[in-house]
KEFIMI-718255 format. One line per field, with one value per residue (C-alpha): residue in one letter; x, y, z. Coordinates in pm, whole numbers. Example, Ala and Ser with C-alpha at 12.3 -4.5 7.8 and 13.67 -1.06 7.14 Angstrom:
<zavexs>
code A, S;
xx 1230, 1367;
yy -450, -106;
zz 780, 714;
</zavexs>
This chain:
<zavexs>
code X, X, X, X, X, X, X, X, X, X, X, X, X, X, X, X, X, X, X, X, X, X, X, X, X, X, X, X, X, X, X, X, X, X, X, X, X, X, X, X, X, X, X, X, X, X, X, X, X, X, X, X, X, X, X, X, X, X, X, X, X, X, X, X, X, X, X, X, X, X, X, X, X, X, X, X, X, X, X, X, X, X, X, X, X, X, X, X, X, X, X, X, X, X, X, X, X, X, X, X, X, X, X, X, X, X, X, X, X, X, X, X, X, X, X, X, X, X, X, X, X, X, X, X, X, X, X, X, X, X, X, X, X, X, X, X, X, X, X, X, X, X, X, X, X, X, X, X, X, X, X, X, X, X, X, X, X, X, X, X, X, X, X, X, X, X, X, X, X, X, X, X, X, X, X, X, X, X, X, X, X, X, X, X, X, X, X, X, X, X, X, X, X, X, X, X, X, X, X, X, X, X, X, X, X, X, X, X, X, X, X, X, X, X, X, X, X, X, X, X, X, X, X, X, X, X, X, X, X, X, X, X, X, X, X, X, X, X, X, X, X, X, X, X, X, X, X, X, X, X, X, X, X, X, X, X, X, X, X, X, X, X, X, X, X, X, X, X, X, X, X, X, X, X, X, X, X, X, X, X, X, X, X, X, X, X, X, X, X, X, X, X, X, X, X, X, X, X, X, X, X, X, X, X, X, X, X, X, X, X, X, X, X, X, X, X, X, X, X, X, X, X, X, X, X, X, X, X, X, X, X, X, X, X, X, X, X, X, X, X, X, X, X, X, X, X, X, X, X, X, X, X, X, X, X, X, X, X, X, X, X, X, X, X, X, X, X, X, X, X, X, X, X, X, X, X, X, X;
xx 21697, 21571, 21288, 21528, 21746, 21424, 21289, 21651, 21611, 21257, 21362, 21542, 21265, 21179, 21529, 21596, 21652, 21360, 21286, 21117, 21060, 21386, 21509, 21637, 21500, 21743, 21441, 21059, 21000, 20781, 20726, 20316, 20199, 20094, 19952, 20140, 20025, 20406, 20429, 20336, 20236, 20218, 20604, 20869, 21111, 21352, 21168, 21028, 21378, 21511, 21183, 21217, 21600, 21591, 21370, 21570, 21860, 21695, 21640, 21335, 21361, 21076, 20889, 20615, 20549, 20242, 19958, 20075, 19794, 19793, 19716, 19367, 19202, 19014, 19273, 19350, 19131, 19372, 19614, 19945, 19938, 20240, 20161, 20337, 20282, 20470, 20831, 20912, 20717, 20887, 21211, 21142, 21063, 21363, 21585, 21369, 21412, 21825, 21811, 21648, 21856, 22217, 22074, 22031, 21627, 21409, 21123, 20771, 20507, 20172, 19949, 19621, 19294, 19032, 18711, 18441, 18610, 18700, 18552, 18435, 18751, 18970, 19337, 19454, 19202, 18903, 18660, 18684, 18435, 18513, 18468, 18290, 18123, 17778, 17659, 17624, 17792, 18053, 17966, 18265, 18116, 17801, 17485, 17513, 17902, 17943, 17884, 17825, 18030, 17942, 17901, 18223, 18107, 18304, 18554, 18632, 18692, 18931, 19088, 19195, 19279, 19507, 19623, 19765, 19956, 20124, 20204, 20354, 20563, 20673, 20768, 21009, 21187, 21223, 21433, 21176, 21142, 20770, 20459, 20148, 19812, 19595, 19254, 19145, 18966, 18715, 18896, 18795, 18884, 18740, 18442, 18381, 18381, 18168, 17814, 17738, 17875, 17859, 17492, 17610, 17384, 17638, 17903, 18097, 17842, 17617, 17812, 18134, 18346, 18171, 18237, 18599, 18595, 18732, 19058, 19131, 19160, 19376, 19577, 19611, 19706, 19945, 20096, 20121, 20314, 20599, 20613, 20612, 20911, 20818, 20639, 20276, 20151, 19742, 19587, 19308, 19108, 18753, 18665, 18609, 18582, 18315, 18223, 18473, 18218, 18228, 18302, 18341, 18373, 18175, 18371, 18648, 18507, 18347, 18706, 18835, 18594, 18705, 19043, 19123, 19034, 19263, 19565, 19465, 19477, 19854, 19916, 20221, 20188, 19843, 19884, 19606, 19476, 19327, 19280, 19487, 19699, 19602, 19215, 19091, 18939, 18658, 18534, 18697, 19077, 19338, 19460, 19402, 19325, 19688, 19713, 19389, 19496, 19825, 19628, 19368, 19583, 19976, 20068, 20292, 20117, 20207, 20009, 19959, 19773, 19862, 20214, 20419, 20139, 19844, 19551, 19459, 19457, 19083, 19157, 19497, 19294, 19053, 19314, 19402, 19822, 19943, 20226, 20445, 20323, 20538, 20575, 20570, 20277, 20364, 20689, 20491, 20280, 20551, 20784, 20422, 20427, 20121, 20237, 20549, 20629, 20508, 20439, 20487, 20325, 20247, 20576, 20754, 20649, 20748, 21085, 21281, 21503, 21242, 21343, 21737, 21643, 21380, 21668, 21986, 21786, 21767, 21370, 21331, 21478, 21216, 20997, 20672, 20354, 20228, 19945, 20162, 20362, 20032, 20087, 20491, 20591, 20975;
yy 1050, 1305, 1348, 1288, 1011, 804, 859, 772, 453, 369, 436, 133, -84, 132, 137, -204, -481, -657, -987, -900, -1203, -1315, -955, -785, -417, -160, -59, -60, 290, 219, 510, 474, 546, 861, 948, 1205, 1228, 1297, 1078, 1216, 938, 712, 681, 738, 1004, 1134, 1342, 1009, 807, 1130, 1167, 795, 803, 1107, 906, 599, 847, 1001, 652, 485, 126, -17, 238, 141, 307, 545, 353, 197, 72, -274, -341, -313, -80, 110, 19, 428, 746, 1013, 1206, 1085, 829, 570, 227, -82, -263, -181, -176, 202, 229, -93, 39, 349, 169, -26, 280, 390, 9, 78, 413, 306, -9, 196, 390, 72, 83, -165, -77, -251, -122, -93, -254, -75, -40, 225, 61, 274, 587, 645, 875, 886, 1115, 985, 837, 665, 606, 837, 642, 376, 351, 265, -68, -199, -519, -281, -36, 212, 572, 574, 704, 954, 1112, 1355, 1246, 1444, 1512, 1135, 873, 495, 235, -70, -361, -584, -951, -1255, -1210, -840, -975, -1289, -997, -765, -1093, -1172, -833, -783, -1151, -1011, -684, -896, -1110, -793, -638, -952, -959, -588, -640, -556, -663, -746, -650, -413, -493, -237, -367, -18, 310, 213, 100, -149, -472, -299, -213, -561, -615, -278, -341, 23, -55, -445, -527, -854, -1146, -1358, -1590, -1261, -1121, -1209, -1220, -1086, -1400, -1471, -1032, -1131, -1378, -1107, -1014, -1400, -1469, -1129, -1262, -1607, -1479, -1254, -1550, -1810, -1544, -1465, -1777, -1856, -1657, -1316, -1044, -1056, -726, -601, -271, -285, -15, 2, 334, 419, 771, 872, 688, 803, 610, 266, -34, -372, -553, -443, -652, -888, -1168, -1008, -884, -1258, -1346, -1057, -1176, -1519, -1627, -1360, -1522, -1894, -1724, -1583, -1281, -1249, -895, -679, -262, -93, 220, 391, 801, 789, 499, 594, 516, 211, -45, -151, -81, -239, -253, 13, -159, -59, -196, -331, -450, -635, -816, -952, -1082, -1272, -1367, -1385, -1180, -897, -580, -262, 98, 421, 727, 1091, 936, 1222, 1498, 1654, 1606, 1337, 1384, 1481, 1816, 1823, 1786, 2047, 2296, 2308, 2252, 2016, 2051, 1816, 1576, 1295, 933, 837, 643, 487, 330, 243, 25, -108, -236, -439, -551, -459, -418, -455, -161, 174, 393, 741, 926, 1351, 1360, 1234, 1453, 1759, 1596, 1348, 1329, 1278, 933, 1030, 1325, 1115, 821, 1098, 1287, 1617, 1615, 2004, 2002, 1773, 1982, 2015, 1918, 2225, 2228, 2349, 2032, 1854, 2040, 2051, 1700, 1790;
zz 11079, 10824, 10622, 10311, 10445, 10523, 10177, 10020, 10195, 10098, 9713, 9732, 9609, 9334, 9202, 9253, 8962, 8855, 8623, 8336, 8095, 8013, 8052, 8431, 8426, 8638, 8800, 8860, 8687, 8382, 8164, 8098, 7739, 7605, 7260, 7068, 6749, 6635, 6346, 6016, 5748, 6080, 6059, 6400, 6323, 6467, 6675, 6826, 6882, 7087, 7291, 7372, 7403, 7692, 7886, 7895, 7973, 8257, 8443, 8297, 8338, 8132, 7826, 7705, 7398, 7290, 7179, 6788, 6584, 6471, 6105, 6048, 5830, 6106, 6361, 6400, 6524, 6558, 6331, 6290, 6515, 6467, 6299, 6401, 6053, 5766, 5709, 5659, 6002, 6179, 6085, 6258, 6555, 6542, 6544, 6872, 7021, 6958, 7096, 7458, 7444, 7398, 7680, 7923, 7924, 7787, 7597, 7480, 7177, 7315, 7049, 6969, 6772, 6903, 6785, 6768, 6884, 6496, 6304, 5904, 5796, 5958, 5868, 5664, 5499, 5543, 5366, 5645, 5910, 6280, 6384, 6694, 6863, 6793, 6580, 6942, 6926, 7167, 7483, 7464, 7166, 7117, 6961, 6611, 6660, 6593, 6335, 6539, 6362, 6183, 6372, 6364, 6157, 6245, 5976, 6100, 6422, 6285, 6072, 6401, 6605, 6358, 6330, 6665, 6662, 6322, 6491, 6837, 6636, 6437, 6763, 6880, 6556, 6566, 6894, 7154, 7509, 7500, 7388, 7535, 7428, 7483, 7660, 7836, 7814, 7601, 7306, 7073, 7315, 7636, 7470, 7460, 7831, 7843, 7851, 7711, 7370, 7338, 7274, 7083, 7058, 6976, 7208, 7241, 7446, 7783, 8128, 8235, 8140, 7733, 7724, 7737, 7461, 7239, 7474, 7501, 7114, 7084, 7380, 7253, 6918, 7049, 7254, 6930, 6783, 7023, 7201, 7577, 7744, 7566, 7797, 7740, 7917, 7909, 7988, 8142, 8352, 8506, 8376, 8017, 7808, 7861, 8175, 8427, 8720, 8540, 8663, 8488, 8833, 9141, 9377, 9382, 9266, 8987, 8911, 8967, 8733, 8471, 8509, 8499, 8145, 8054, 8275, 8099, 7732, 7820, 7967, 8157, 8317, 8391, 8357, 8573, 8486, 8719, 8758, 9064, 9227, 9578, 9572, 9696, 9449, 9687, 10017, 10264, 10146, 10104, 9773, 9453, 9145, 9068, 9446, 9370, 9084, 9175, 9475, 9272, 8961, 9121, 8820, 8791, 8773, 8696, 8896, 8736, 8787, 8920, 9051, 9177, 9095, 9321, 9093, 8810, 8442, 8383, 8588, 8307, 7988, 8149, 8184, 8534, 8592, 8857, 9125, 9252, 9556, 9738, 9685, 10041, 10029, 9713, 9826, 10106, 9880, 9713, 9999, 10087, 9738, 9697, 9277, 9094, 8864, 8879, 8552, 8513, 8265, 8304, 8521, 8251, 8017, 8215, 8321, 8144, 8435, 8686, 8806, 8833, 9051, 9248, 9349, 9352, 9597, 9384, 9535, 9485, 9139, 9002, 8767, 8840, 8573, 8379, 8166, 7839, 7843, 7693, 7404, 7393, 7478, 7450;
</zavexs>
């Protein structure tokens, strides 16, 4: 037997049906969200629909959208990032929905607010300042290059929770397949579990399980507002901008800990973010952080990081350019079930087609990551 015919046959897990909610995906190829910052006056355009579309095209199962921001005033820190509030923006995310759909994919928004990453200036509405569970300067920013924001009162908080179950139950009557919350990279609900920029002396605030009080009343809300059968996915990772080293949980328990009031509030499906899916989450074990928390929770969960590529995307934003690397040992993974979807992200950037090539066997036409395709995103 070949090299190739041995791969062809491991691809079959990867391109194999899968339940999702009520939904069956053609496959376990996820496409992982990237911010664009395509979306002048926060609104998808055209530009948007066909970028989604050629993904779905090119064998995507499951897209999860760029991060959307829910709607709270300082929900957003980056230009023209798309809303998910507002008709004239919900009805450009419908016409992206219907585009993926016609192409047999299935698609989810990833709900988002960036906490304290915003900055005075910023839109939509400058005068706004970012929002946090303290008044620290994020970690990602440098002291005099950054403003800290204002510390989030109860009210702000019941404003944001109630922002993101608006925004889910926008997304189901739009005609999407679930929802994304984003809970990761130091945005505004992970810097609730971070003890670097939650200095709260409130409930919200004091070990690992009260830091997640904040993620379980998003969650919840979320869940009251699309009902029981709708995909309820999280982000979460351990490491934070900023803080590439960090670690919420030292060790599976802590992690177990970390987790399971999230499971009890609702969520349906955990996205791990990690740097790179091969690294082990803890001494001692080959798995990594999404093999670790379908074993503790018995939840779906979805890997990411550097799939298909030969170095992560902090040497990417840093200007170095990537080749192409196998999947061996990530089909490996998956026929031990160690996860249950895998997301692509840089890959898919450079090549729309890449999971077409990857289970038609065109291996050596699959186009390989180069730094310019940050900027391009065709």
């Amino acid at each position: 037997m070949t090299v190739r015919d041995a791969l062809s046959g491991a691809l079959g897990k990867l391109f194999s049906p899968a339940r999702f909610g009520t939904r069956t995906l053609k496959n376990r190829v996820a496409m992982a969200p990237m911010t664009r910052c395509q979306s002048p006056g926060h609104i998808p355009n055209e530009r948007n629909v066909e970028y989604y579309r050629r993904r779905a095209a090119g064998g995507v199962g499951l897209i999860i959208t760029e991060g959307t921001t829910v709607g709270h005033a300082a929900a957003n820190g980056y230009p023209n990032v798309p809303a998910f509030h507002g008709a004239e923006a919900l009805a450009g995310w419908r016409a992206v929905a219907d585009a993926v759909h016609a192409e047999g994919g299935a698609i989810i928004p990833q709900l988002w607010h960036v906490g304290s990453v915003r900055q005075p200036g910023m839109q939509p509405d400058a005068e706004v300042p970012g929002h946090g569970p303290s008044a620290v300067l994020h970690p990602s920013l440098q002291e005099g290059s950054g403003v800290p924001p204002v510390t989030m009162t109860e009210r702000d908080i019941c404003d944001v929770v109630n922002a993101f179950g608006v925004s889910a139950r926008a997304a189901k009557e739009a005609g999407f397949d679930g929802v994304e919350i984003h809970g990761a990279h130091g945005y505004l609900i992970d810097q609730f579990f971070w003890t670097k920029t939650n200095l709260r002396r409130d409930a919200y605030n004091g070990d690992l399980v009260q830091r997640t009080r904040f993620a379980t009343q998003v969650v919840r809300a979320v869940r009251e507002n699309v009902g029981p059968e709708f995909p309820v996915a999280l982000r979460l990772s351990q490491f934070k901008l900023g803080d590439y080293p960090y670690r919420v949980a030292s060790d599976p328990a802590q992690l177990e800990a970390w987790l399971a009031p999230l499971v009890d509030a609702g969520v349906d499906v955990f996205h791990c973010s990690t740097r790179r899916f091969d690294d082990p989450e803890f001494d001692g074990s080959p798995l990594n952080l999404a093999g670790w928390v379908k074993k503790l929770t018995g939840k779906a969960t979805v890997t990411v990081g550097s799939v298909g590529l030969d170095s992560d995307f902090i040497a990417a934003f840093s200007g170095q350019s990537a080749g192409v690397r196998g999947v061996e040992q990530l089909l490996e993974r998956l026929e031990r079930d160690e996860f249950d979807f895998v997301a692509i992200g840089r890959a898919l950037l450079a090549d729309p087609q890449w999971p077409d090539k990857l289970r038609t066997g065109r291996y050596s036409d699959v186009t390989a990551f180069k730094t310019e395709h940050l900027q391009r995103y065709p």
